[in-house]
SERO-4910 file (N, C-alpha, C, O; in steps of 0.05 Angstrom, whole numbers):
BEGIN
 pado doro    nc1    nc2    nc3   cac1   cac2   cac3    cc1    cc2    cc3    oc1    oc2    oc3
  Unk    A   1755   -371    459   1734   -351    466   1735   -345    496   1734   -363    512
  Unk    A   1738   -313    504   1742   -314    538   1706   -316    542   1702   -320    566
  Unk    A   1684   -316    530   1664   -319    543   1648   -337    528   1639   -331    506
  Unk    A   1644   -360    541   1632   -382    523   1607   -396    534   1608   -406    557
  Unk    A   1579   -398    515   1558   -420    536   1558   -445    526   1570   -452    505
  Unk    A   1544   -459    541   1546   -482    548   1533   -494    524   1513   -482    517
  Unk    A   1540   -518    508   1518   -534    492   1480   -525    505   1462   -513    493
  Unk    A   1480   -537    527   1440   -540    534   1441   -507    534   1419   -500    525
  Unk    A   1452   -491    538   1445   -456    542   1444   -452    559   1441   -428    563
  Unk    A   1447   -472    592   1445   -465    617   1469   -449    631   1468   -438    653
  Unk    A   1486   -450    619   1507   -441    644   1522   -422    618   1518   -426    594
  Unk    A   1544   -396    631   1561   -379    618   1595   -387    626   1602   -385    649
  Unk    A   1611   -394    606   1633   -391    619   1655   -360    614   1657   -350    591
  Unk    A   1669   -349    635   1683   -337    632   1715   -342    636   1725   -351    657
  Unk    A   1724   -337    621   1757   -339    617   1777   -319    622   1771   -297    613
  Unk    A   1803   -320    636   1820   -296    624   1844   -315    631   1845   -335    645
  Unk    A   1872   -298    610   1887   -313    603   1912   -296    630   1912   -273    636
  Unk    A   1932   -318    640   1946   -304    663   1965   -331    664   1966   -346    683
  Unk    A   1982   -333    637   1995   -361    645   2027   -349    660   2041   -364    673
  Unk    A   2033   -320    653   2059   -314    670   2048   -307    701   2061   -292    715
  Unk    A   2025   -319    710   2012   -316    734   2018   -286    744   2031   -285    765
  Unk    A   2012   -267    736   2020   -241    743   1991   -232    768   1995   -216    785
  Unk    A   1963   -246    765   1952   -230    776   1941   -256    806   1943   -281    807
  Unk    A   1932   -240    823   1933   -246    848   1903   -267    854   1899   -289    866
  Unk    A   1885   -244    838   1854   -257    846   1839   -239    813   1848   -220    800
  Unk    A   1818   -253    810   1800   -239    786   1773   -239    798   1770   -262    808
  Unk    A   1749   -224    803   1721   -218    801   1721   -213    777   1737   -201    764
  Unk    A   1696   -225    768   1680   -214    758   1659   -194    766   1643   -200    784
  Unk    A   1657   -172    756   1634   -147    764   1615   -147    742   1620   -148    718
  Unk    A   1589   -147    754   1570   -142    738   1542   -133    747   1546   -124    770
  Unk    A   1523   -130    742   1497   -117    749   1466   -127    739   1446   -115    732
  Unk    A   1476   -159    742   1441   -168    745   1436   -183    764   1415   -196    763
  Unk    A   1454   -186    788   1437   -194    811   1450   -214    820   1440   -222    841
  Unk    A   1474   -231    811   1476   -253    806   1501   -255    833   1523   -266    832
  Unk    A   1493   -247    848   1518   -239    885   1543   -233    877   1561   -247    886
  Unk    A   1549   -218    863   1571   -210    851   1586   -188    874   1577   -182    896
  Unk    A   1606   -180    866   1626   -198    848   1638   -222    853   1643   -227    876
  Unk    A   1642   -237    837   1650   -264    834   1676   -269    830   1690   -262    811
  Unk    A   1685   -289    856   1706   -292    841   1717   -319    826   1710   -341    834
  Unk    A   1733   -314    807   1747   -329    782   1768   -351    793   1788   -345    806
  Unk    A   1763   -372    787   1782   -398    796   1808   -404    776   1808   -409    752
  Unk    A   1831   -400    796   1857   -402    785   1856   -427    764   1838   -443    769
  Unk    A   1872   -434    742   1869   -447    724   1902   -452    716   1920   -438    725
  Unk    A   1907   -477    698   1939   -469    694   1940   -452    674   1964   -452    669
  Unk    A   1930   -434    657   1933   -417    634   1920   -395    648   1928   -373    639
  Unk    A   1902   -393    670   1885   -370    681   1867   -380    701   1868   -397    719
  Unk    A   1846   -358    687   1828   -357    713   1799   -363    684   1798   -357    660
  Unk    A   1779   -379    704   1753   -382    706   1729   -380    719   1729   -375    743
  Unk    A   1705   -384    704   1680   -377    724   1663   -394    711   1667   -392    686
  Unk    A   1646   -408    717   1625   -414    706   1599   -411    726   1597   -421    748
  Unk    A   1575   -393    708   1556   -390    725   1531   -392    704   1534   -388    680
  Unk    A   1503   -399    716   1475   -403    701   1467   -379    693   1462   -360    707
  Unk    A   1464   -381    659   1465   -360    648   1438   -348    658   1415   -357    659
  Unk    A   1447   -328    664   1411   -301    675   1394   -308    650   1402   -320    629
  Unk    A   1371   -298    656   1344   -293    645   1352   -261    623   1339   -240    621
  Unk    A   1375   -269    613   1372   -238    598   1386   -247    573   1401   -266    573
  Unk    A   1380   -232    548   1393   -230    530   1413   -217    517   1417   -221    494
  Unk    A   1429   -199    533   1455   -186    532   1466   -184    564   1449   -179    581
  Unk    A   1490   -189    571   1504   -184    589   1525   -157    586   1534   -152    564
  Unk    A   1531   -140    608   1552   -128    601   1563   -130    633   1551   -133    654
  Unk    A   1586   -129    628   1613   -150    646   1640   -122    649   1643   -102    635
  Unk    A   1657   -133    670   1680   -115    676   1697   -145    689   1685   -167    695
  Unk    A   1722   -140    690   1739   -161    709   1751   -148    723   1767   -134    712
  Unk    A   1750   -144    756   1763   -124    777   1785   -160    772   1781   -183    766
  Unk    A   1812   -138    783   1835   -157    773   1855   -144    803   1853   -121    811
  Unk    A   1872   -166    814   1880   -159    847   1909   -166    833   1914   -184    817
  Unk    A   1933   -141    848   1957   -162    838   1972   -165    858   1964   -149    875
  Unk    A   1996   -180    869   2006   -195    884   2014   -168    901   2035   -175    911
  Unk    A   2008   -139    910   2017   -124    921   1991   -111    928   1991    -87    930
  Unk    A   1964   -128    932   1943   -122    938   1923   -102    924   1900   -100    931
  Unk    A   1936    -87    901   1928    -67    887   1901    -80    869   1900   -104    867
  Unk    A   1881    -66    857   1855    -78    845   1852    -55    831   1858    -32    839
  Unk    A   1840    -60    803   1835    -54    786   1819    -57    758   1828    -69    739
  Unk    A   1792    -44    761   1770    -56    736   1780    -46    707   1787    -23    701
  Unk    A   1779    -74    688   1783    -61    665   1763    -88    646   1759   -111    653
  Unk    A   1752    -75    618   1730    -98    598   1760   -117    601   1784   -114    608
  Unk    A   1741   -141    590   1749   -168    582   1775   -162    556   1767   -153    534
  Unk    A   1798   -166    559   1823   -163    546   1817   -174    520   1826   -164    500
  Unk    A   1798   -199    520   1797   -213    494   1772   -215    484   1769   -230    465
  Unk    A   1751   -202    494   1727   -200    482   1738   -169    467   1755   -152    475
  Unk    A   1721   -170    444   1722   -147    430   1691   -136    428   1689   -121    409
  Unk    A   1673   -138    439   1651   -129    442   1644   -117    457   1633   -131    474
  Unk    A   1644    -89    463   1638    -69    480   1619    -52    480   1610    -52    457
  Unk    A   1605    -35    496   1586    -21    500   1591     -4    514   1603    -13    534
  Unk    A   1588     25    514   1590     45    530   1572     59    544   1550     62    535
  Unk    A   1578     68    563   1568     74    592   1579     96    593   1597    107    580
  Unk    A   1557    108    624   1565    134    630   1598    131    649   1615    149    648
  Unk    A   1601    113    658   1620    111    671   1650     95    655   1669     88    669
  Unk    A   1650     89    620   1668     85    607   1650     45    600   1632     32    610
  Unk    A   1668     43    578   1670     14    571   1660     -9    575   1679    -21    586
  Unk    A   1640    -26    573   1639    -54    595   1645    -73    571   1641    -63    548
  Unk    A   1651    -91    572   1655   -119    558   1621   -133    561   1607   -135    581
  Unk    A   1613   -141    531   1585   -150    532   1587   -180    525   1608   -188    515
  Unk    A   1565   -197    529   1564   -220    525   1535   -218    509   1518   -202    516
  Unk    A   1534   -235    489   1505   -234    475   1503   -256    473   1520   -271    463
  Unk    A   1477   -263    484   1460   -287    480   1449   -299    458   1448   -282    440
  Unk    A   1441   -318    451   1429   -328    427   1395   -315    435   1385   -314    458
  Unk    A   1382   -306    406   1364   -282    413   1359   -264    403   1342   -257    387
  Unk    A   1385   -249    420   1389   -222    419   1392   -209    386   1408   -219    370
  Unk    A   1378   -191    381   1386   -178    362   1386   -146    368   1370   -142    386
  Unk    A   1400   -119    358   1407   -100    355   1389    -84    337   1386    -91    314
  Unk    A   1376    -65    347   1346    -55    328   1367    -54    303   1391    -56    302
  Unk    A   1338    -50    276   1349    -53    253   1353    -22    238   1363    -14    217
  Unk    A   1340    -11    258   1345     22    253   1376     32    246   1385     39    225
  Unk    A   1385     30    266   1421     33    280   1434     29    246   1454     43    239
  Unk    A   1420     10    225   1439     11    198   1422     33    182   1430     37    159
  Unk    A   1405     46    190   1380     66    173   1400     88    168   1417     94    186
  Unk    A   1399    104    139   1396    129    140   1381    145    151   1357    141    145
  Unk    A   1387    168    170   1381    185    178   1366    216    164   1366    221    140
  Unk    A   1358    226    177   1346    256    150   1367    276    161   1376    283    183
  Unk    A   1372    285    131   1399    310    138   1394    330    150   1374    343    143
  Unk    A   1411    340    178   1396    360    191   1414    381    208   1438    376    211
  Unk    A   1408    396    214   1426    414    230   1425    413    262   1406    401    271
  Unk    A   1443    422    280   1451    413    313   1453    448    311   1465    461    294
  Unk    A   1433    460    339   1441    493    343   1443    477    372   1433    456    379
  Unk    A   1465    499    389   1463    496    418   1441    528    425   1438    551    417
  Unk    A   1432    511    443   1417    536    461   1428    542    500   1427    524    518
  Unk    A   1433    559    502   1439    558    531   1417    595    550   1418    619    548
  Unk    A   1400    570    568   1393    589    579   1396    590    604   1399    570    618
  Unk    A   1395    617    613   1411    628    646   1383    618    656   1362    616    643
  Unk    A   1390    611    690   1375    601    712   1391    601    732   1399    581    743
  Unk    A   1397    625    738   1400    633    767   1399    616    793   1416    613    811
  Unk    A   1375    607    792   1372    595    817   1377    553    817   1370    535    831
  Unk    A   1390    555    799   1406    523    790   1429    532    801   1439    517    818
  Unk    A   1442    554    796   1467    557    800   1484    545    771   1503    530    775
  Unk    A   1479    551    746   1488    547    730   1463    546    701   1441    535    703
  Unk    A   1474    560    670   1457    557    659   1432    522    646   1437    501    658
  Unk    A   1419    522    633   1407    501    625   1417    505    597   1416    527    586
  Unk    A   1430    476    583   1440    480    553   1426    455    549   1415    439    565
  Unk    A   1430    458    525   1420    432    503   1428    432    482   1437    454    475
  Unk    A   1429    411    463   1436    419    426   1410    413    423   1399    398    440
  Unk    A   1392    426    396   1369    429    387   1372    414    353   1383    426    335
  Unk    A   1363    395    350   1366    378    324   1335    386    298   1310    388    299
  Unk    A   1347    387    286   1321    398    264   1326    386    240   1349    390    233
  Unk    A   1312    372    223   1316    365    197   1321    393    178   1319    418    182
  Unk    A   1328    380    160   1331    408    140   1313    410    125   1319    426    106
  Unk    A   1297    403    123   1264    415    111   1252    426    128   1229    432    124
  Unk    A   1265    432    154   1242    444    178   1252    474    175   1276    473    183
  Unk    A   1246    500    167   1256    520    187   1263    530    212   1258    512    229
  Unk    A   1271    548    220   1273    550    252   1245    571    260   1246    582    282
  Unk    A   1223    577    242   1211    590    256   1180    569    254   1159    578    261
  Unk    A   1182    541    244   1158    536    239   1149    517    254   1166    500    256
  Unk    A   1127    511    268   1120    499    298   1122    478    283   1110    474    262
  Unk    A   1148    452    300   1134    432    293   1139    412    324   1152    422    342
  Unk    A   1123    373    326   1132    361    348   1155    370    361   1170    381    346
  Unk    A   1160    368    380   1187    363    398   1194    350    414   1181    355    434
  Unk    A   1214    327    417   1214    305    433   1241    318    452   1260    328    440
  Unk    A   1240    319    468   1252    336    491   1274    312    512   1259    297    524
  Unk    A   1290    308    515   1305    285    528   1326    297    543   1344    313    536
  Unk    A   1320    284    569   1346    289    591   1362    273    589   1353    253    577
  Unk    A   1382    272    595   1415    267    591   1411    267    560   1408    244    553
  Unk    A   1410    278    544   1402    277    514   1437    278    502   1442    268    480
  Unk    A   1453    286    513   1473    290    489   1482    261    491   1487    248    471
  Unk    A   1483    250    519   1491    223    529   1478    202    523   1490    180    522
  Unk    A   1450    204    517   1433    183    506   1441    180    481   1444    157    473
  Unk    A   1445    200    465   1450    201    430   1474    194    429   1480    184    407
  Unk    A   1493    194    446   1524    185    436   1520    153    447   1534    139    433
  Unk    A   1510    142    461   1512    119    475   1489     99    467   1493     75    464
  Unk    A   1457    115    461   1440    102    462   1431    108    439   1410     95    433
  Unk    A   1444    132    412   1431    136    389   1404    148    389   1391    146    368
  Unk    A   1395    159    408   1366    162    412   1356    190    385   1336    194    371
  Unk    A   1385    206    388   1385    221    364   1376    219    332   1360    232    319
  Unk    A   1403    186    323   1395    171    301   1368    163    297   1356    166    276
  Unk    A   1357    152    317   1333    143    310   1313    167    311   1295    164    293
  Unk    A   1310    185    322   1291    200    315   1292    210    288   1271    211    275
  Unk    A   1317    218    276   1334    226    248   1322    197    228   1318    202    204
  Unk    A   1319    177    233   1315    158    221   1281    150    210   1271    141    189
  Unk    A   1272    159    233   1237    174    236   1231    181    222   1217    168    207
  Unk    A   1238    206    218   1234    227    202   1241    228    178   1230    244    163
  Unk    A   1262    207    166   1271    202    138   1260    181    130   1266    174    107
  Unk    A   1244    167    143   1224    142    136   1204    153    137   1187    136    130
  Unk    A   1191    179    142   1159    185    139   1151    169    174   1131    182    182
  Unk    A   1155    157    187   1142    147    202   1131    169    224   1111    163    237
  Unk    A   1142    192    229   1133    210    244   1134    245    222   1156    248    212
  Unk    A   1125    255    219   1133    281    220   1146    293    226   1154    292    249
  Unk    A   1159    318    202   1181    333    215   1191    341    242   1175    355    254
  Unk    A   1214    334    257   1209    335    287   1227    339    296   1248    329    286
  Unk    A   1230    360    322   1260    374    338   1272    353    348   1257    334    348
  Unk    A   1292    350    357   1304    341    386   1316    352    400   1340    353    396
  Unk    A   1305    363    424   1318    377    444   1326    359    461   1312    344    474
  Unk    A   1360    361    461   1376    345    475   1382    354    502   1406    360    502
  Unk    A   1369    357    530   1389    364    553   1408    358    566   1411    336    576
  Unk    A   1421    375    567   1445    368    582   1437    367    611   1420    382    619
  Unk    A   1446    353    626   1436    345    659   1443    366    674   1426    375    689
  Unk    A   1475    382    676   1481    406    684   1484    393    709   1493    371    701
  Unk    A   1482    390    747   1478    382    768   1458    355    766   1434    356    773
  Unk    A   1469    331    756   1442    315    750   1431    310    775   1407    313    776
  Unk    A   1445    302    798   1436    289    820   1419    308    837   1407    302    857
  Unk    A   1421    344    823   1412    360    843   1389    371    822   1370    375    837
  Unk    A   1382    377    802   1368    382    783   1354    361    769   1346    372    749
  Unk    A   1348    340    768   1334    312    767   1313    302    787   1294    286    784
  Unk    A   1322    316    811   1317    297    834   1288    306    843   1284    312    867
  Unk    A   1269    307    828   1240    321    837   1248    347    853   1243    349    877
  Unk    A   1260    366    838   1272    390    844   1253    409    829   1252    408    804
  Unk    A   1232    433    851   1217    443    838   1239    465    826   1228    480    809
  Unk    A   1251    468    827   1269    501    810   1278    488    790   1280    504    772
  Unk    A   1283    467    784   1291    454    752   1269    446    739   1273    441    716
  Unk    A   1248    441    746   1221    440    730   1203    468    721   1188    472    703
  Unk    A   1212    482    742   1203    512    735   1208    521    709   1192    527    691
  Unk    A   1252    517    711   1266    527    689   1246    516    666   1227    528    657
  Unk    A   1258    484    657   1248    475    641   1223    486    624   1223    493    601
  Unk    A   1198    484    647   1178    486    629   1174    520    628   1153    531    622
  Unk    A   1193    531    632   1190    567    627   1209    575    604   1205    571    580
  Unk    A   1233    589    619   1254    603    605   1261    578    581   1264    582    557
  Unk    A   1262    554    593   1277    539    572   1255    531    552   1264    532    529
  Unk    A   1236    526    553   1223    524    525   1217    548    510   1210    547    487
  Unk    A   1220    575    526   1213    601    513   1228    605    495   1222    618    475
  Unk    A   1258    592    499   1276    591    476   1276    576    464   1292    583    447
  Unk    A   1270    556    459   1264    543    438   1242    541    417   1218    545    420
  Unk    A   1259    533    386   1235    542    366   1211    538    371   1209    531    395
  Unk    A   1187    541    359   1156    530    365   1149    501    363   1150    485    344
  Unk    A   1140    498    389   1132    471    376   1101    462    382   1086    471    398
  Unk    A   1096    444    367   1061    441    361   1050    416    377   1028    407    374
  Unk    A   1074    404    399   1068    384    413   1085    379    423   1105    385    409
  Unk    A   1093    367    451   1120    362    457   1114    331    472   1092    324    479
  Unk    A   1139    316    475   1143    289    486   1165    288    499   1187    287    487
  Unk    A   1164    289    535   1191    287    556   1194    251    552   1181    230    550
  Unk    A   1218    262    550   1230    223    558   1257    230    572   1269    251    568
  Unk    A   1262    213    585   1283    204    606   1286    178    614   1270    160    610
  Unk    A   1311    178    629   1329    158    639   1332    149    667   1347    165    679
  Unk    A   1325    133    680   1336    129    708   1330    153    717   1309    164    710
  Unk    A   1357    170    741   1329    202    745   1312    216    730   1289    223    735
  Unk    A   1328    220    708   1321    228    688   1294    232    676   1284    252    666
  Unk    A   1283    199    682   1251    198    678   1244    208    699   1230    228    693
  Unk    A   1246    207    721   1228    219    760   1231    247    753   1211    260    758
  Unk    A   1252    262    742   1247    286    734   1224    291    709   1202    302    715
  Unk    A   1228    285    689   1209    287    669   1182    284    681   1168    305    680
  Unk    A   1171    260    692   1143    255    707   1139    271    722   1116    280    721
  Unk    A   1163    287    750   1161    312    759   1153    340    746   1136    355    755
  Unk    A   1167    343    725   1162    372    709   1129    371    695   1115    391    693
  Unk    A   1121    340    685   1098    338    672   1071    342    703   1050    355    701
  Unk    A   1077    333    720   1055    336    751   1066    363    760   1045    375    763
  Unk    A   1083    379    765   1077    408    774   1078    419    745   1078    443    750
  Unk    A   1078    417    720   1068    440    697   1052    416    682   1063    398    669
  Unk    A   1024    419    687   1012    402    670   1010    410    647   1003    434    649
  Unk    A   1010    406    626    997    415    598   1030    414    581   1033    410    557
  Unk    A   1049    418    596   1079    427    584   1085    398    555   1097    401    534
  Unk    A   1068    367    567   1081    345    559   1049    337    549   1029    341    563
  Unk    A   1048    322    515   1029    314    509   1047    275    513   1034    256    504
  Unk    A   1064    273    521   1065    236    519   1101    237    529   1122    249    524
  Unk    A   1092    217    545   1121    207    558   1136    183    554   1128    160    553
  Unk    A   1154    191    551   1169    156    553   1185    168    573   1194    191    575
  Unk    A   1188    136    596   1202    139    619   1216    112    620   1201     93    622
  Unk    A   1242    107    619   1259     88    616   1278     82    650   1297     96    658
  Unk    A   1265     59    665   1285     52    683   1284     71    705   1305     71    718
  Unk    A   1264     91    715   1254    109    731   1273    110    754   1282     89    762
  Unk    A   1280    128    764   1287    125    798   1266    138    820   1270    155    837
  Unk    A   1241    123    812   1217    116    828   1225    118    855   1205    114    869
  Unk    A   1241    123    867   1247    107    892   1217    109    921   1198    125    924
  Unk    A   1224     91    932   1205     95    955   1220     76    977   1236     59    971
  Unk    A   1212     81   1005   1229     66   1027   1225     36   1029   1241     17   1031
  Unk    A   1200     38   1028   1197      5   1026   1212     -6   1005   1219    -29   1010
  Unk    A   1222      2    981   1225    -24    957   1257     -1    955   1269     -2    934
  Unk    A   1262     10    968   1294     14    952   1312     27    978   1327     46    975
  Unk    A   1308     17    996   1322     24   1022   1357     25   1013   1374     42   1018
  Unk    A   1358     11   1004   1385     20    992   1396     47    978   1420     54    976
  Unk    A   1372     58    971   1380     82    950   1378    105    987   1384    129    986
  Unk    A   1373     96   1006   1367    113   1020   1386    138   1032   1378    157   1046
  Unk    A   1411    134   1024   1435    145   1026   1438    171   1014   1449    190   1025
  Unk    A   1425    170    985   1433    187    969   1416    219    974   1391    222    976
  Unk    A   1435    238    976   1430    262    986   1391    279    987   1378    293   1001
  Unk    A   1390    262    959   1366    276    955   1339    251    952   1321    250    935
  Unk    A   1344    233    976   1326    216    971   1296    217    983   1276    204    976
  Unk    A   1301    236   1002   1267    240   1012   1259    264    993   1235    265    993
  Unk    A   1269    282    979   1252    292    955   1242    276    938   1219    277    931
  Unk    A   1260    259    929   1250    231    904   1225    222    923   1203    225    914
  Unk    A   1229    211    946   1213    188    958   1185    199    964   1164    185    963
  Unk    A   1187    234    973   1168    240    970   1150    248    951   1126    248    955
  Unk    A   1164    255    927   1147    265    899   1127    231    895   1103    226    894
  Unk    A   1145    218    893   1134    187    897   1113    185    907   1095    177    892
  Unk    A   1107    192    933   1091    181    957   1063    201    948   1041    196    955
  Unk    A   1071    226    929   1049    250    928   1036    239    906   1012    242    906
  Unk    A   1049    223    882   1036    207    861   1015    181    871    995    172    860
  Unk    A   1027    175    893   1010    142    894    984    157    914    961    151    909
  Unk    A    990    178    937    966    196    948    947    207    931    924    209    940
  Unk    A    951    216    908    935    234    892    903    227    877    899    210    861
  Unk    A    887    242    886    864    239    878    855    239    842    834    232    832
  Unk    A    873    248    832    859    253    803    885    280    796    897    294    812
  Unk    A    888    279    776    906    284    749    892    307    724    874    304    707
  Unk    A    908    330    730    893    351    708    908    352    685    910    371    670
  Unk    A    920    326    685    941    320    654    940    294    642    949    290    619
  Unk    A    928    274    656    938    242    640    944    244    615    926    255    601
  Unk    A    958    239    607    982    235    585    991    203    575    995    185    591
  Unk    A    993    200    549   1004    174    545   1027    164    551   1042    169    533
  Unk    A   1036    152    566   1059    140    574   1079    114    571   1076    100    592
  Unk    A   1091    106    559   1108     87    563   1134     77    586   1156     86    582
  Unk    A   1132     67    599   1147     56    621   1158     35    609   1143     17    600
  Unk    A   1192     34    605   1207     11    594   1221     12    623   1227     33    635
  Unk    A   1227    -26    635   1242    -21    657   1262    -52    649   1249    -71    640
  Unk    A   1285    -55    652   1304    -89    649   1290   -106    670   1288    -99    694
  Unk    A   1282   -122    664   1279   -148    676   1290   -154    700   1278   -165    718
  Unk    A   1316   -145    705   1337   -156    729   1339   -130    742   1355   -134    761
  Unk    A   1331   -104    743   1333    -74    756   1328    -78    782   1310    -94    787
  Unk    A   1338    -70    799   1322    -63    829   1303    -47    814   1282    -58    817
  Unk    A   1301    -26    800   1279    -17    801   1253    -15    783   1237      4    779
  Unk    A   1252    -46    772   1239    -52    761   1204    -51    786   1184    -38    781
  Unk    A   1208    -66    807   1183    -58    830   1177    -36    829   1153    -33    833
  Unk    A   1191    -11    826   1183     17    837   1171     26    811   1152     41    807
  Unk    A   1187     11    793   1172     21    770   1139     12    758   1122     25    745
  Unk    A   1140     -5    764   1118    -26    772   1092    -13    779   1069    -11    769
  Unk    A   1105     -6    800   1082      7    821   1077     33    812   1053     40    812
  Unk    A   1096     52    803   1089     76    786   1064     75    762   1045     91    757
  Unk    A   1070     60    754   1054     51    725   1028     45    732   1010     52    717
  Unk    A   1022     29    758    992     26    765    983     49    780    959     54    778
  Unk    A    999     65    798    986     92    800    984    119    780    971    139    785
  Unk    A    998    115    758    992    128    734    967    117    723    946    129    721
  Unk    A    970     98    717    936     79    706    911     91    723    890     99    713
  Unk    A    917     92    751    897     84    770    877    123    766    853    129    771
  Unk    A    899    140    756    902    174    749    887    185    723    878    207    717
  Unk    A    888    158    709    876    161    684    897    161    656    888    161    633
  Unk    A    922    162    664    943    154    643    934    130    627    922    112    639
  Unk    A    939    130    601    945    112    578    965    103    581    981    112    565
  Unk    A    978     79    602   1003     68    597   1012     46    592   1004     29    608
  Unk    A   1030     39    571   1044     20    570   1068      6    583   1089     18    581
  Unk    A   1070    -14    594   1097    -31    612   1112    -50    586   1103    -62    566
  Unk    A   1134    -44    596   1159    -51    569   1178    -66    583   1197    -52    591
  Unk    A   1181    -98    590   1198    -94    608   1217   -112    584   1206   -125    566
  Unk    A   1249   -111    588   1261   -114    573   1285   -128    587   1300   -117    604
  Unk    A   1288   -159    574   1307   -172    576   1338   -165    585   1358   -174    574
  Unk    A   1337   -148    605   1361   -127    603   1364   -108    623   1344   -100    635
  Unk    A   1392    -98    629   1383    -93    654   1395    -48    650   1390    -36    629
  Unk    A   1406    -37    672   1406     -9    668   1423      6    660   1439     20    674
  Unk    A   1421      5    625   1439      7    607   1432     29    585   1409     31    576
  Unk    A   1450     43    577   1443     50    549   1438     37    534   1422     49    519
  Unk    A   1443     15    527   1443     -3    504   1420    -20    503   1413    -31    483
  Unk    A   1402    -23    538   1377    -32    547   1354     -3    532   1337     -4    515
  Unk    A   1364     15    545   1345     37    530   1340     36    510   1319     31    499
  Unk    A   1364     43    499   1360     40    469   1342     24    446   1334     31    424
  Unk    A   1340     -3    461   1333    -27    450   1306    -23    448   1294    -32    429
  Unk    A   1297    -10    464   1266    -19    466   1249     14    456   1225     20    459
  Unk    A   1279     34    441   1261     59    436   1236     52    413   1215     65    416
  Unk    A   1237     38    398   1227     21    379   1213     -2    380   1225    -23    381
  Unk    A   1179     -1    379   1166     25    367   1156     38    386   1141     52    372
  Unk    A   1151     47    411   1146     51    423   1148     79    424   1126     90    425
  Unk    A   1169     95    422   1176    133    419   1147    131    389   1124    139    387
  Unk    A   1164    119    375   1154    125    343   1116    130    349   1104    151    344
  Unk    A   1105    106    361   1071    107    362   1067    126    389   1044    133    392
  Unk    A   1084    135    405   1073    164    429   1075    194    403   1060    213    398
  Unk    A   1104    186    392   1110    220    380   1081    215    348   1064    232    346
  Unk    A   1083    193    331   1055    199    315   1026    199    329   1009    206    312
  Unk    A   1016    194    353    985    195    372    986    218    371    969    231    357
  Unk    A   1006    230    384   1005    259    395   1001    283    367    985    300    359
  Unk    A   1026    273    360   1035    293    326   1003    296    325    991    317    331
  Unk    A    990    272    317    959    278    298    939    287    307    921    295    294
  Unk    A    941    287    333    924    292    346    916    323    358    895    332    368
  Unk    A    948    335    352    951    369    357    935    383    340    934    407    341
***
């Protein structure tokens, strides 16, 4: 086995096999905190690592690999066959004793139809698209919920967020219900507490879309800071949020993110939430953040100035760190009891 724990559960070992000694040096790369990358001790068959297994119940892993001509290169674990996908390709996963995989993921789904919608927005510099998901008992002219998701085509291929809503709806647990999938289009520039992409959103782009009798923003890392953005400059647009792994950012707790082009828009939309006197929207909210995140603090702190506003919110924090496969995990039940409060309550 290249990844093995220990009898007591305390420590992880990792393996790779290199007995024609071809490679130079091995790291391990990974993303819960653990001073990485690490590097792997020459062995006579290979290379090893042994380290104290994190506080989490899934790992996902890369091996950056050096070869005798200084060259480096990340690729998953050669001999693990357990993978997970990412926006950025592949990682090699390690699963803990624990862990289990929602039980949805084996559910039939309700049979349904995918329309694309694409609408012009000029001032993005490119249109806003989405695929629009509908059961087939729904028509296209009859108002029903709509659960609305950024990076949506990327969450549904990676994180299923699709299936399970399809799964919802074929179990009775929610009512007939859309999914408007967005596509990010400029994510880093249209995410970023950008009032011209919240405009779009809650205007031209829901004007095209069928009727709906309630709607629910959820997002991802920016993804969510936009969603909570479009819901505080268009109040009324969102009856319940789910916000997964936020990019909350603020100076004090993420000086690191300070780099990135559009960080005093983020930092300030931030700073205008934790200033704010009172809220002409509180909304029910769910906040899921991994256990091991940097931005599990910012998220933190979001959640008690939502509370402090008059939000109904729940904190989700999840053995896991900033993943699709972390998202995913914890859509259940949590989407299901925001999209039925709201549904009944329209």
């Amino acid at each position: 086995m290249p990844v093995s724990i220990s009898a007591s559960g305390g420590e992880v070992v990792f393996e790779l096999a290199d007995r024609a000694r071809r490679m130079a040096g091995v790291r391990l790369i990974e993303e819960l905190g653990l001073g990485g990358p690490l590097p792997l001790t020459r062995t006579p068959n290979g290379w090893r690592l042994t380290v104290g297994r994190p506080d989490v119940l899934r790992m996902e892993y890369l091996f950056e690999i050096e070869d005798h001509n200084g060259r480096r290169h990340t690729v998953p674990d050669p001999e693990n066959p357990q993978r997970a996908g990412g926006a950025f390709g592949d990682k090699s996963v390690a699963e803990f004793p624990g862990y289990r995989a929602p039980e949805w993921l084996e559910a039939d789904a309700a049979p349904g139809r995918t329309d694309p919608v694409e609408v012009p927005a000029p001032d993005l510099a490119g249109p806003v698209t989405a695929a629009v998901w509908s059961p087939d008992a729904l028509d296209d002219d009859t108002p029903a919920p709509a659960v609305l998701v950024h990076d949506g085509p990327e969450f549904a291929r990676l994180g299923g967020i699709g299936h399970y809503l399809g799964v919802l709806v074929a179990e009775g647990a929610v009512p007939p219900l859309r999914a408007v999938l967005l596509d990010p289009g400029d994510r880093n520039e249209w995410y970023a507490a950008n009032p011209v992409y919240a405009a779009a959103l809650c205007g031209p782009v829901l004007d095209a879309l069928p009727p709906a009798t309630v709607r629910v923003g959820v997002g991802v890392s920016l993804g969510a800071l936009a969603m909570l953005h479009a819901h505080r400059r268009h109040p009324g647009t969102f009856a319940a949020l789910l916000l997964q792994s936020g990019s909350f950012f603020t100076p004090e707790l993420d000086p690191q993110e300070a780099g990135f082009s559009r960080f005093r828009a983020v930092s300030g939309f931030v700073a205008e939430v934790a200033a704010a006197g009172d809220d002409p929207a509180p909304v029910p909210t769910v906040i899921t953040c991994g256990t091991v995140e940097e931005n599990l603090a910012n998220n933190e702190a979001v959640a008690g100035e939502l509370r402090r506003l008059g939000y109904p919110v729940t904190v989700v924090r999840d053995r896991d760190a900033h993943n699709y496969t972390a998202w995913r995990d914890v859509l259940h039940p949590h989407l299901a009891n925001l999209i039925e409060a709201v549904a009944h309550a329209a």
